[in-house]
C-alpha positions in Angstrom: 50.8 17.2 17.1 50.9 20.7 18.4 50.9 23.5 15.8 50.1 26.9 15.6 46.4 26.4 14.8 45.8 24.0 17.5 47.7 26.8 20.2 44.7 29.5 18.4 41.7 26.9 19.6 43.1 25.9 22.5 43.7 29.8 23.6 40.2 30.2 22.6 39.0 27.3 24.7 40.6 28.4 27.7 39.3 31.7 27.5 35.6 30.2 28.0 36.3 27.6 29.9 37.3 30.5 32.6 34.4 32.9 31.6 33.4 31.8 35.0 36.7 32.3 37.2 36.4 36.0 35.6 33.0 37.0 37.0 33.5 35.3 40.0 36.6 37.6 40.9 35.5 40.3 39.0 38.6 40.0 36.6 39.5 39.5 33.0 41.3 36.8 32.0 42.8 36.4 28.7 45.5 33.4 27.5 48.6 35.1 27.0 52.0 34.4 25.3 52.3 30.5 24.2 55.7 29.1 23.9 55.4 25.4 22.3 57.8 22.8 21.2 56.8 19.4 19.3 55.1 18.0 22.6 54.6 20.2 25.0 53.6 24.2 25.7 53.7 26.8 28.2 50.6 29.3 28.5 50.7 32.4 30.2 47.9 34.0 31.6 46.7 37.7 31.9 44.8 38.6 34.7 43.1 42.4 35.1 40.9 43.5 37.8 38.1 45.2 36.6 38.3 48.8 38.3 35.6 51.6 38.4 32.8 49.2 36.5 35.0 49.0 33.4 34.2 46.0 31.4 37.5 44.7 30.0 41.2 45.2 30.8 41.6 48.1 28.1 39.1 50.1 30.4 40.3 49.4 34.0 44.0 49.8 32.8 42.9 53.0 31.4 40.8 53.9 34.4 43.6 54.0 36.9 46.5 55.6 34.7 44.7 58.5 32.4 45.0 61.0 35.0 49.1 60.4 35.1 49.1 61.1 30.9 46.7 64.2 31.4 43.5 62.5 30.1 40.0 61.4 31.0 38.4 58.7 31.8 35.7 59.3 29.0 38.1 59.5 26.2 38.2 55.6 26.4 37.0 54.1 24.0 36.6 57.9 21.5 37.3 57.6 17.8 40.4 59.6 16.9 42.1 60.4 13.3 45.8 60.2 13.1 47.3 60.2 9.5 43.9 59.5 8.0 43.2 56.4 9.5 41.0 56.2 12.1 41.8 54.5 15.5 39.1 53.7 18.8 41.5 54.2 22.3 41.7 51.1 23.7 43.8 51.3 27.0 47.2 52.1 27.9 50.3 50.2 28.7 52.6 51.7 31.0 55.5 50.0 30.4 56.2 51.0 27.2 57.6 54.1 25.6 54.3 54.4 23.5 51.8 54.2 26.2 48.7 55.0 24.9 47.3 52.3 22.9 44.3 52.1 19.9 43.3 49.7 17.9 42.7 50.6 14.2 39.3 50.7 13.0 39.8 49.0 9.3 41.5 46.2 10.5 41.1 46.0 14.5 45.3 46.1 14.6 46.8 47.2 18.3 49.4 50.5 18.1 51.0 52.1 21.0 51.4 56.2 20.6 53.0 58.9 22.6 50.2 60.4 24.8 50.9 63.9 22.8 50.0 62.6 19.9 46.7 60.9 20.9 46.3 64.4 23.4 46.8 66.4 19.3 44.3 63.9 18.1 41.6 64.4 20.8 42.1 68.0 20.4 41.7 68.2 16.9 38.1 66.0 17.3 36.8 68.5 19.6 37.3 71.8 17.3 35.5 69.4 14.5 39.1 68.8 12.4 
């Protein structure tokens, strides 16, 4: 029977079972959105290539549009504080009002931000705040 926790392994197994398809293209490939029904499912795929060395889709997304929000390519990846909680930058999505996206620290949870907040945050690491 198909259920929720047999769509998490076999996402998982996919994943690896492709490890290879990824470095031979020089891509990342991640299982997407699942859609599922009693007896059958649908699985998407992501597919990233990997751009300037970077060495996930986070990083090669964030690569080739920082310069459009006004930031740098070494900011990827930097620990910022907003609201006391502390987030690492973790790529951008450009599709989405919030484009700037970190993952919190404590819990390793995906949020999307306007850049100007993430631009305040950055800011504020560099004078020491």
């Amino acid at each position: 029977m198909i259920d929720k926790d047999m769509l998490d392994n076999f996402r998982v197994d996919v994943e690896d079972a492709l490890k290879d398809v990824s470095k031979k293209y020089n891509v990342d490939i991640h299982a997407g959105h699942i859609s599922y029904g009693p007896i059958s499912f649908k699985l998407s795929l992501d597919v990233t290539q990997k751009v300037n060395g970077a060495s996930d889709a986070g990083e090669a997304t964030w690569s080739y549009y920082c310069g459009s929000y006004g930031f740098k390519r070494d900011d990827y990846g930097k620990i910022i504080t907003i609201k006391g909680d502390k987030y690492r930058i973790s790529g951008i999505n450009e599709r989405s009002k919030y484009h700037i996206l970190v993952k919190r620290l404590k819990d390793d949870v995906e949020y999307g931000f306007l850049p100007g907040i993430i631009r305040e945050a950055l800011d504020n690491l560099e004078r020491g705040e």
